[in-house]
LUMGUKE-741848 format. One record per residue (C-alpha): x, y, z; residue number from 1; residue in one letter. Coordinates in Angstrom, 1 decimal, padded with zeros to 4 digits. Layout:
<recs>
(rec (X,Y,Z),NUM,"A")
...
</recs>
This chain:
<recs>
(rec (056.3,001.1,-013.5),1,"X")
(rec (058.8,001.9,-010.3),2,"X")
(rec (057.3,001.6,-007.1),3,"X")
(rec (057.5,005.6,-006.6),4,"X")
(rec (055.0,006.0,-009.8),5,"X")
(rec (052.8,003.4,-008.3),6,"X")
(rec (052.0,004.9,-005.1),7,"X")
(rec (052.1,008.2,-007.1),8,"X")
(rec (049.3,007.2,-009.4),9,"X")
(rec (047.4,005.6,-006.9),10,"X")
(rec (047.2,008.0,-004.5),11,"X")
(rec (046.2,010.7,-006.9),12,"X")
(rec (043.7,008.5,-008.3),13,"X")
(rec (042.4,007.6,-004.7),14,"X")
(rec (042.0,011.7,-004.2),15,"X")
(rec (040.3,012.6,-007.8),16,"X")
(rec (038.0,009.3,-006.3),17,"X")
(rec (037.1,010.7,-003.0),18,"X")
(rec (036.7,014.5,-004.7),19,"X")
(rec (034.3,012.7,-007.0),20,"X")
(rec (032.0,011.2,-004.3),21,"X")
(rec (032.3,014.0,-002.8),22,"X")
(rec (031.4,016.9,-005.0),23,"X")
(rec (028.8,014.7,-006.3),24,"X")
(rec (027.1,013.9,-003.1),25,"X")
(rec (026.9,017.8,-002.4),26,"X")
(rec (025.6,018.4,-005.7),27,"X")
(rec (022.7,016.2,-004.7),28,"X")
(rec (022.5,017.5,-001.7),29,"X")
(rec (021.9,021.0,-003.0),30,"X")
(rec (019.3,019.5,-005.3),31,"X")
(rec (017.6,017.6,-002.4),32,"X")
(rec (018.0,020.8,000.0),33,"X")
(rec (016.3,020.5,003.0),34,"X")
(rec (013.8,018.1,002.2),35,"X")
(rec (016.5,015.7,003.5),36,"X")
(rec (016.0,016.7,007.2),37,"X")
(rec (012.7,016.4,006.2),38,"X")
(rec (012.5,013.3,004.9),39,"X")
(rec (014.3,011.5,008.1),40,"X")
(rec (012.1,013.6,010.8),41,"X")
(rec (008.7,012.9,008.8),42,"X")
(rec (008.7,009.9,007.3),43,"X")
(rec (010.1,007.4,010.4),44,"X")
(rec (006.6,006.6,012.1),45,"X")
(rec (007.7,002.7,011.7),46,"X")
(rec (011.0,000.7,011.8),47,"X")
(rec (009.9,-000.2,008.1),48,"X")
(rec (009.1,003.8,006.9),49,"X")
(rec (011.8,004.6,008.7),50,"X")
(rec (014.2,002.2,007.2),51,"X")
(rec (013.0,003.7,004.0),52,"X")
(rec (014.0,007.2,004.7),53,"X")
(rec (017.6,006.2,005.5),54,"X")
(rec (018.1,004.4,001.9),55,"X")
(rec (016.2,007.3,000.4),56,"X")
(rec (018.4,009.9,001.7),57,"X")
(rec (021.4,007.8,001.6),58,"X")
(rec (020.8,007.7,-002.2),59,"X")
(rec (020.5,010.8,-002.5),60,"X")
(rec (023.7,012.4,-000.6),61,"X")
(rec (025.5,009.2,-001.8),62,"X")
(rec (026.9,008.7,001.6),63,"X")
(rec (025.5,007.2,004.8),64,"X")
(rec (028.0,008.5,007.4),65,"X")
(rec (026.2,011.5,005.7),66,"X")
(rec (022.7,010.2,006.7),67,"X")
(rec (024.0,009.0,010.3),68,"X")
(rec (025.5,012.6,011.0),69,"X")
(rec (021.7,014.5,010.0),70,"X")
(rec (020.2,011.4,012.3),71,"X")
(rec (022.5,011.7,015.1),72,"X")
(rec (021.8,015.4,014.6),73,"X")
(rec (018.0,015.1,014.7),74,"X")
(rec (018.4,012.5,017.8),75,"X")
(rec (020.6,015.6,020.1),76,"X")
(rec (017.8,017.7,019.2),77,"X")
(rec (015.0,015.7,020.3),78,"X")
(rec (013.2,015.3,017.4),79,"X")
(rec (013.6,012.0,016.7),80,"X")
(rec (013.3,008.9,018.8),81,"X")
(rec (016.0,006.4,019.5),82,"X")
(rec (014.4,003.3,017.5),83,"X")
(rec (013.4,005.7,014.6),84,"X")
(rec (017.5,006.5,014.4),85,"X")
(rec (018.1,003.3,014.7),86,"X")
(rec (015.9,001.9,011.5),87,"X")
(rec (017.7,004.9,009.5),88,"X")
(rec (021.0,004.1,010.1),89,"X")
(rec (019.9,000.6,008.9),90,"X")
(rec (018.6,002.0,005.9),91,"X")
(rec (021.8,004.0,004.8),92,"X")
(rec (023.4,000.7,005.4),93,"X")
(rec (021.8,-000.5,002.3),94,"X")
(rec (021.5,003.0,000.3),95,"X")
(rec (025.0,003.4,000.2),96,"X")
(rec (025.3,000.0,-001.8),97,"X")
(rec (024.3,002.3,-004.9),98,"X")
(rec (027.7,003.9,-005.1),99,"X")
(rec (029.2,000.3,-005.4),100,"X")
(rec (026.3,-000.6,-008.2),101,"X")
(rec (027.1,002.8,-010.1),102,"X")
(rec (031.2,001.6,-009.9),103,"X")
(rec (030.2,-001.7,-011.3),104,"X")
(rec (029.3,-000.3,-014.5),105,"X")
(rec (032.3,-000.3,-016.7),106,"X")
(rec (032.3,003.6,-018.5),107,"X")
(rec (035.4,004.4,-017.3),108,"X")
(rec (036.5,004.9,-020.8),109,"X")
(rec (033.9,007.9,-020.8),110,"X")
(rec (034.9,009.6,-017.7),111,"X")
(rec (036.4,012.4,-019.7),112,"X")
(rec (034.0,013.5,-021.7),113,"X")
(rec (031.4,013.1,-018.1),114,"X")
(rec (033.9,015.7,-016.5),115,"X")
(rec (033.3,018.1,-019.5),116,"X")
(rec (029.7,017.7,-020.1),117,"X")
(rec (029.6,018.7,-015.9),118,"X")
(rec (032.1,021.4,-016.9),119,"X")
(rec (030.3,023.2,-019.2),120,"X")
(rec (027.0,022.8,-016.8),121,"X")
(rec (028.7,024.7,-014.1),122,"X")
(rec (030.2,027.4,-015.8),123,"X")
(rec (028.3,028.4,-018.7),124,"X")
(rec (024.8,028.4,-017.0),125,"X")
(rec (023.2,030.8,-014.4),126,"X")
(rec (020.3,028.8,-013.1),127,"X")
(rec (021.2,027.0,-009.6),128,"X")
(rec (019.8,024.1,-010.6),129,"X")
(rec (021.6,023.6,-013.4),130,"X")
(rec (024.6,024.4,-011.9),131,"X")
(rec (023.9,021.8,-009.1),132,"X")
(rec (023.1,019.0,-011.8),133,"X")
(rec (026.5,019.9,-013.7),134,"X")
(rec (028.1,019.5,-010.2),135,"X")
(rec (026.2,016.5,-009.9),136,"X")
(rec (027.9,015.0,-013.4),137,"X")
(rec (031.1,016.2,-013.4),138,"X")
(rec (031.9,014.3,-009.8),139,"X")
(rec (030.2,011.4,-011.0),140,"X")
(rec (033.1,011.8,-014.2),141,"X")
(rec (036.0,012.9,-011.9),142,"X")
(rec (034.7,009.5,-009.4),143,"X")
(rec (035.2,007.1,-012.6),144,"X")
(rec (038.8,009.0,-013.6),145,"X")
(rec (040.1,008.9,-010.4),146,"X")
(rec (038.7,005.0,-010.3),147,"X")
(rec (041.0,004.2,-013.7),148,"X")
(rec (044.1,006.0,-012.2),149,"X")
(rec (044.3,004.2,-009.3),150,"X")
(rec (043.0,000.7,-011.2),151,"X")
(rec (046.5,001.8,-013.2),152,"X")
(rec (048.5,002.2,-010.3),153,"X")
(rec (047.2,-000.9,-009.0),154,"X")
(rec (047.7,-003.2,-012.0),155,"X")
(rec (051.2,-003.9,-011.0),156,"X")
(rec (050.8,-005.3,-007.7),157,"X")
(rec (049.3,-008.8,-008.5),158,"X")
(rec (053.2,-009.8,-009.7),159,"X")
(rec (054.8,-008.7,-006.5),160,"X")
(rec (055.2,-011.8,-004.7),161,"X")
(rec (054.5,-010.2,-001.1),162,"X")
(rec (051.1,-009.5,-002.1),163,"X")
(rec (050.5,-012.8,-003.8),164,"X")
(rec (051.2,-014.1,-001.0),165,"X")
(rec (049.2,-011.6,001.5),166,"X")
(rec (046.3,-012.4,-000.4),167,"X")
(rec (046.3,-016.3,-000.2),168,"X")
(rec (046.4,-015.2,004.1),169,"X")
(rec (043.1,-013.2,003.6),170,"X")
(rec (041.5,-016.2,001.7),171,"X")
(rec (042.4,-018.4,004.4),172,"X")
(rec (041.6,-015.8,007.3),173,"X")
(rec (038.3,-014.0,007.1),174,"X")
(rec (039.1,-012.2,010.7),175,"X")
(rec (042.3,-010.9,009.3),176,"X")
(rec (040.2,-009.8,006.4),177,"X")
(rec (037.3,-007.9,008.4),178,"X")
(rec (040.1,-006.2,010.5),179,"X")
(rec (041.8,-005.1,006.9),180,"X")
(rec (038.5,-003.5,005.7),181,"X")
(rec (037.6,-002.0,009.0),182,"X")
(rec (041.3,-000.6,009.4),183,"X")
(rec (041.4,000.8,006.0),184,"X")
(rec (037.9,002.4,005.8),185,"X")
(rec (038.6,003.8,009.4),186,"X")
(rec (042.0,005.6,008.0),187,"X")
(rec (040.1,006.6,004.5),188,"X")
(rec (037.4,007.8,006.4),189,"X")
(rec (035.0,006.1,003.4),190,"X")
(rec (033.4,003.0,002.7),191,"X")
(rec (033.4,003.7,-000.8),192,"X")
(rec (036.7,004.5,-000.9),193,"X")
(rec (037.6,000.7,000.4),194,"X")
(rec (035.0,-001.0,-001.9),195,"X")
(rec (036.0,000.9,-005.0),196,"X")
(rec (039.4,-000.5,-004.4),197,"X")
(rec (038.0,-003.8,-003.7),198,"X")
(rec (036.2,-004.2,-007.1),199,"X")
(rec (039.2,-002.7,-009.2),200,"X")
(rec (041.5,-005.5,-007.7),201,"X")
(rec (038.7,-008.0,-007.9),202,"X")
(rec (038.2,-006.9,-011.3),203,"X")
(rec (042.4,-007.2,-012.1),204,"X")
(rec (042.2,-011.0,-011.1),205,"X")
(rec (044.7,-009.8,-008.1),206,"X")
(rec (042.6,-011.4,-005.5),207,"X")
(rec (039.8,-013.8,-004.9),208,"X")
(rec (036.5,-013.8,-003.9),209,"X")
(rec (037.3,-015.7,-000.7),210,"X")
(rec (039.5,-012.8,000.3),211,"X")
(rec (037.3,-010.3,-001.2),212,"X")
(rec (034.2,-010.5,000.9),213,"X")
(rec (036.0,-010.3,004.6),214,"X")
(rec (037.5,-006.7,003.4),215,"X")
(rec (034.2,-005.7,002.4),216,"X")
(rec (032.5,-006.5,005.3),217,"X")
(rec (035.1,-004.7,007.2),218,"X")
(rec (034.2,-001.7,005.3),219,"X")
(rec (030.8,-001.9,006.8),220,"X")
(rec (032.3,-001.3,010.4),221,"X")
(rec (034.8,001.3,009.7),222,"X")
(rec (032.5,003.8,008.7),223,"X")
(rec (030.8,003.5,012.2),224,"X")
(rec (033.9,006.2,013.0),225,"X")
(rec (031.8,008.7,011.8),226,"X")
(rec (028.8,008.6,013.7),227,"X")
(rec (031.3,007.7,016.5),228,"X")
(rec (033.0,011.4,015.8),229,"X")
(rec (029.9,012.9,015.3),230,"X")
(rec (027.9,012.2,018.3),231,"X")
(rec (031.4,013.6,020.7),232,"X")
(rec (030.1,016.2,022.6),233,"X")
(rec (026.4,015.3,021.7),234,"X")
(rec (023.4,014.4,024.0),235,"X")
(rec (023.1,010.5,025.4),236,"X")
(rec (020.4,009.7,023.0),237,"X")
(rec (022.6,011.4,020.0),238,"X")
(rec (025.5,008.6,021.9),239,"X")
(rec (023.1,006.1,021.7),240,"X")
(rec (022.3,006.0,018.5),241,"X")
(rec (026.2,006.1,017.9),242,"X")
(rec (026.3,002.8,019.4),243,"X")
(rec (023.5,001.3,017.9),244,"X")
(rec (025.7,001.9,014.3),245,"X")
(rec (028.4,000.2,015.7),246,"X")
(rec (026.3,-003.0,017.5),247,"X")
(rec (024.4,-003.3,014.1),248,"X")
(rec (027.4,-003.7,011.7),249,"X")
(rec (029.1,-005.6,014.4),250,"X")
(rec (026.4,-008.0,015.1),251,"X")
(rec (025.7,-007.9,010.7),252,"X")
(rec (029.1,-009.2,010.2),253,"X")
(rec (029.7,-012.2,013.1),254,"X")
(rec (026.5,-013.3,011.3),255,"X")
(rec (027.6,-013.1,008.1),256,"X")
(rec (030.8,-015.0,008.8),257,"X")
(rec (029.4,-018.0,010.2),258,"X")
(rec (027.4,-018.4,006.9),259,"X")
(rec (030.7,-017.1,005.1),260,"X")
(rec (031.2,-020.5,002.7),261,"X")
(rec (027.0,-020.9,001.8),262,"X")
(rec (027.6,-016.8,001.1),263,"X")
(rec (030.2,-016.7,-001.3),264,"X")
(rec (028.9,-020.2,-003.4),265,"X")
(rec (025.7,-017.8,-003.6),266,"X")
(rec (027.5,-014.7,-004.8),267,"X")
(rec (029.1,-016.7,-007.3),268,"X")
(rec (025.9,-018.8,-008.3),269,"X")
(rec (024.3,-015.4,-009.3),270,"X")
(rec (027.2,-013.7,-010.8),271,"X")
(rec (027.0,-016.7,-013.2),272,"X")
(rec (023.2,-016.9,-013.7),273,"X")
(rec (022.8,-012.5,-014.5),274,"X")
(rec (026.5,-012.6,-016.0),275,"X")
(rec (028.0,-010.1,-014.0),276,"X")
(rec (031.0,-008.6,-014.4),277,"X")
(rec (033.7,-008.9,-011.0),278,"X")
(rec (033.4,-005.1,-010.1),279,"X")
(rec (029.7,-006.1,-010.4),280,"X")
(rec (029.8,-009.1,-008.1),281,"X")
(rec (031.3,-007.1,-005.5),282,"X")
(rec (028.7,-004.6,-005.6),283,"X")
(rec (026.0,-007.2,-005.6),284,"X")
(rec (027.3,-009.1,-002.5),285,"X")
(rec (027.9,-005.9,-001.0),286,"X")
(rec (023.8,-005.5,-001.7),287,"X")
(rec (023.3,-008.7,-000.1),288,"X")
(rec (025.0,-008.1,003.1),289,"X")
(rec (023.4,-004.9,003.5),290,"X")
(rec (019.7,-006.1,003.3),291,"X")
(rec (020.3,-009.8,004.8),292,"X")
(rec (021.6,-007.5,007.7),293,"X")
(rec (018.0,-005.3,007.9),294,"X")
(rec (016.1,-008.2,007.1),295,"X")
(rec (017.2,-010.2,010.5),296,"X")
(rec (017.7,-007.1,012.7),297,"X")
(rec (015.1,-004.7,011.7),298,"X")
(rec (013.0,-006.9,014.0),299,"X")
(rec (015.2,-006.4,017.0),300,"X")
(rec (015.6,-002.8,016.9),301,"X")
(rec (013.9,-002.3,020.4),302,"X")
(rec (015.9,-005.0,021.7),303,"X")
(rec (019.0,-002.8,019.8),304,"X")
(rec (017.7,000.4,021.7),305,"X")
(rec (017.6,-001.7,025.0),306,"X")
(rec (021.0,-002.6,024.4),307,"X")
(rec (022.8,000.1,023.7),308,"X")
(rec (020.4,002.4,026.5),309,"X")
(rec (022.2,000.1,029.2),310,"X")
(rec (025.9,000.6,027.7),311,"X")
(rec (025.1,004.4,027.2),312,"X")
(rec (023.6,005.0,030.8),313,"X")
(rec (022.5,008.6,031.3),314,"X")
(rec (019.5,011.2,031.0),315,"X")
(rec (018.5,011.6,027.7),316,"X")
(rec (017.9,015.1,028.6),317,"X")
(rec (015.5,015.9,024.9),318,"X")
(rec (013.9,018.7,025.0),319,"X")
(rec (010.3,018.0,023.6),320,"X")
(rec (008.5,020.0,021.1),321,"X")
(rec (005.0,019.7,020.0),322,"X")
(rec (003.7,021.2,017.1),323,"X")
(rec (000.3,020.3,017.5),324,"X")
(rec (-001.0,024.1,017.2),325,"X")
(rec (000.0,024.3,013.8),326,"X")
(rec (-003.4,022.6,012.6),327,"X")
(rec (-003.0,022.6,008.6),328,"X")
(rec (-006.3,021.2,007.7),329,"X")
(rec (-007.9,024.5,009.1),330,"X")
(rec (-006.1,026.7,007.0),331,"X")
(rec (-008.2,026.4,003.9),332,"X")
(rec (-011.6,026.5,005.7),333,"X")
(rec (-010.7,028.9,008.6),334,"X")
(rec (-007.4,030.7,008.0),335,"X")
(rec (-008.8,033.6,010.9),336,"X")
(rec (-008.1,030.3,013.8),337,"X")
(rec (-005.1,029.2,011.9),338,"X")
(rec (-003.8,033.0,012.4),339,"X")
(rec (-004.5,031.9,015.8),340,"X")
(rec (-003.0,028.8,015.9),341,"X")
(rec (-000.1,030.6,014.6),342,"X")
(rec (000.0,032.8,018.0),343,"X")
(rec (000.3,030.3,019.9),344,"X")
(rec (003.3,028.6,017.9),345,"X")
(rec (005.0,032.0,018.3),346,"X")
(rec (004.4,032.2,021.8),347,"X")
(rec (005.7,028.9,022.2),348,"X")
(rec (008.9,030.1,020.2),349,"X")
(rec (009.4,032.8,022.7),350,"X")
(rec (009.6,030.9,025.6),351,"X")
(rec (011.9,028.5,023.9),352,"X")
(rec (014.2,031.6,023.0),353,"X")
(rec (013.9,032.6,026.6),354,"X")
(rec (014.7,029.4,028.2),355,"X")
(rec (017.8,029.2,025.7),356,"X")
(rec (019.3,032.6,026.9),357,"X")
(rec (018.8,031.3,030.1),358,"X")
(rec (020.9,028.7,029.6),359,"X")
(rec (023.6,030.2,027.2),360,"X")
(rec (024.1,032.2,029.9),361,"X")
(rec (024.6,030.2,032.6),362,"X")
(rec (026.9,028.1,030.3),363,"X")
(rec (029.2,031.2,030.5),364,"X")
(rec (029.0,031.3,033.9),365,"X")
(rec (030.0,027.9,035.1),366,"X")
(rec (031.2,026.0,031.7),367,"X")
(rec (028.8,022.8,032.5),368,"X")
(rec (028.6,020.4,029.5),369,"X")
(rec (024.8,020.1,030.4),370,"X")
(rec (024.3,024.0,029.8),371,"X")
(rec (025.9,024.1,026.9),372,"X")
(rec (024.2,020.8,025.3),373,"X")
(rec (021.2,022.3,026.5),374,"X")
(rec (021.5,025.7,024.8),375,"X")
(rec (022.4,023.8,021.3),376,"X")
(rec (019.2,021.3,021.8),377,"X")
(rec (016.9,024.6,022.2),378,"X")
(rec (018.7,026.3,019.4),379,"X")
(rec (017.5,023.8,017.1),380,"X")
(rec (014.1,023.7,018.2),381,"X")
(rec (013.9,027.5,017.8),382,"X")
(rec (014.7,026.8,014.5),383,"X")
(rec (012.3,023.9,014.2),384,"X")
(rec (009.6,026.5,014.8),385,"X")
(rec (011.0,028.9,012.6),386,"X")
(rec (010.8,026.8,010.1),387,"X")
(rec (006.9,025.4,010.6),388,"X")
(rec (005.7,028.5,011.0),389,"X")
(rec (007.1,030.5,008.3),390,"X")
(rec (005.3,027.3,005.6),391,"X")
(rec (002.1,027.7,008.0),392,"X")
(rec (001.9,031.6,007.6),393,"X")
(rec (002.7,031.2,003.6),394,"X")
(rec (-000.1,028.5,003.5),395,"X")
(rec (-002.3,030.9,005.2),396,"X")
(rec (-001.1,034.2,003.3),397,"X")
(rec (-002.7,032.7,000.1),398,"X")
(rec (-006.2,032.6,001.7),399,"X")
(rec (-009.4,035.5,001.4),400,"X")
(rec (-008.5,036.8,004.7),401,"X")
(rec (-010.5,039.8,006.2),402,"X")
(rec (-008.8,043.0,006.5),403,"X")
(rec (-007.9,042.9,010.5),404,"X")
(rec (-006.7,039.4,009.9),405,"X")
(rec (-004.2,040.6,007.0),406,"X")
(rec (-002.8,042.9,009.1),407,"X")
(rec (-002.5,040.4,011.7),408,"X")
(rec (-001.0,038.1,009.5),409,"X")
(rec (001.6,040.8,008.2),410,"X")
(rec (002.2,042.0,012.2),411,"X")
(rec (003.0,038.0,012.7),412,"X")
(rec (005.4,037.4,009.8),413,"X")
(rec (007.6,040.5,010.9),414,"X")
(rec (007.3,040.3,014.5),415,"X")
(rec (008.7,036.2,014.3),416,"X")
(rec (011.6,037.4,012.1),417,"X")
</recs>
């Protein structure tokens, strides 16, 4: 195979790959809708819970730059609190280790007949959902293709001398490594990406475990980039929890190198013990990493919100909403005060909307990042409210209501649209 074919096939394997995780994370994504948001602004009361949340939904979009985008989202808005970001983003530290796991397993051989099953899904079926499930399997067939191109391109390298020889430097630097993986991910724009490479040469016997692991904790810090781009333009707190991403894979991986040699003797201890395969190992030390990192920091995470508070100085400038008139345990036992409630919520709304014009307005009129940042923070609690209110009036639309309260209800439901 010529060097032209090489780069050919690996590159078109690399894009099939990335297509792959892609269209299947947005398959799952339209599955999941938008409990996702959901999920990250409910369930993140503690830095455990809210740990929890960011592997849950990290799972389920199959990519954490994903989860850290919705978080640093959430954050600009004001409806999340710096240490709650910062458990996520731990979280989706370790739910993006699935897509490793799900490489590990050798079907690749399969892939084909995955990408038609999917195919047939999407095409010869009306329901959304089963169009969003075929979605779902033919990039998880179209990931594993795009994985055996680019193993095929690869193949060749491990009798090129130069990289022979590039490898035996990694084994013996673990800095040059880390700046490899970090370098790489940051140009690829995917973690994934760098890993799935990783096991495939891993797997080929074209480089050791030694050299291995640096790269892959590399990959952990070059997908910081995207919370980096995401949060440009965004409130201090959105900034903030930015930097936390950063400071915690950072911090994650100086650790990890001082234990590098007890690390790797126990990545290949338990390879031997469950019989992994090498794309396996990989995937299971990139597990390990992942929750050794929580493990230590998840009990510094104020001290992490300290930190970066000081290197991001600045008003937060969140605009606060509380929905405590939307009281839902009334609704079943006195839907007439829920209606109520619901008046007030809409009220509420209005001045929200008010204060917004007030401020896209004078955006226009003097071009001030703070107006502007301003407008886009009430623009998503006006749609915060929307959305409460529309599930609080369908919860109470189902109840006996009295006549006057109907039309109340129905004057209420047309008057917020």
């Amino acid at each position: 195979m010529d060097v032209q074919q090489i780069i050919f096939q690996f590159l078109g394997g690399l894009g099939i790959f990335l297509f792959g995780l892609k269209y299947m994370g947005d398959g799952l994504q339209r599955s999941a809708g938008d409990n996702l948001r959901d999920i990250l602004n409910k369930f993140t009361s503690t830095p455990f819970r809210a740990v929890l949340a960011g592997i849950v939904v990290t799972v389920l979009i199959q990519s954490s730059s994903g989860t850290t985008v919705l978080t640093v989202g959430l954050v600009s808005a004001g409806f999340m609190k710096l240490k709650q970001a910062i458990g996520i983003v731990m979280g989706a530290n370790i739910g993006t280790t699935v897509t490793a796991f799900i490489i590990g397993f050798d079907i690749g051989a399969y892939a084909l007949p995955i990408i038609a099953v999917g195919a047939l899904l999407l095409f010869f079926f009306k329901r959304p959902f089963i169009n969003s499930l075929g979605q779902v399997i033919f990039g998880f067939g179209a990931l594993f293709y795009g994985l055996e191109l680019m193993g095929d391109g690869l193949r060749p390298l491990e009798d090129l001398e130069v990289f022979t020889n590039a490898m035996v430097t990694l084994s013996h630097n673990p800095v040059l490594g880390v700046i490899s993986g970090t370098l790489f991910t940051f140009m690829m724009q995917s973690s994934s990406a760098t890993i799935g490479i990783l096991q495939e040469l891993y797997s080929q016997g074209s480089m050791s475990l030694d050299a291995a692991l640096p790269i892959l904790f590399g990959s952990n810090i070059g997908t910081t980039i995207t919370a980096i781009l995401a949060a440009i333009g965004a409130s201090v707190a959105a900034k903030r929890t930015s930097a936390s991403h950063v400071i915690f894979n950072l911090s994650g991986t100086a650790i990890i190198l001082l234990l590098l040699s007890p690390f790797t003797s126990l990545v290949s201890f338990l390879s031997t013990q469950f019989s992994l395969n090498a794309a396996m190992q990989i995937a299971f030390a990139h597990g390990m990493f992942n929750v050794f990192n929580v493990l230590v920091q998840m009990w510094f995470i104020s001290q992490i919100a300290a930190l970066v508070t000081k290197l991001v100085p600045g008003d937060d400038a969140l605009i606060e909403y509380d929905s405590s008139h939307l009281d839902y345990s009334i609704i079943q036992t006195a839907p007439s005060v829920a209606l109520n409630q619901a008046k007030l919520e809409i009220a509420q709304m209005g001045e929200f909307v008010t204060e917004e014009f007030k401020s896209m307005f004078n955006y226009y009129k003097n071009q001030d990042e703070k107006s502007r940042l301003n407008t886009l923070q009430l623009e998503e609690v006006v749609n915060k409210i929307d959305v409460h209110l529309t599930e609080y009036l369908m919860l109470i639309s189902v109840e006996d209501l009295p006549l006057q309260n109907s039309t109340e209800h129905s004057k209420l439901v047309d008057g917020k649209r």
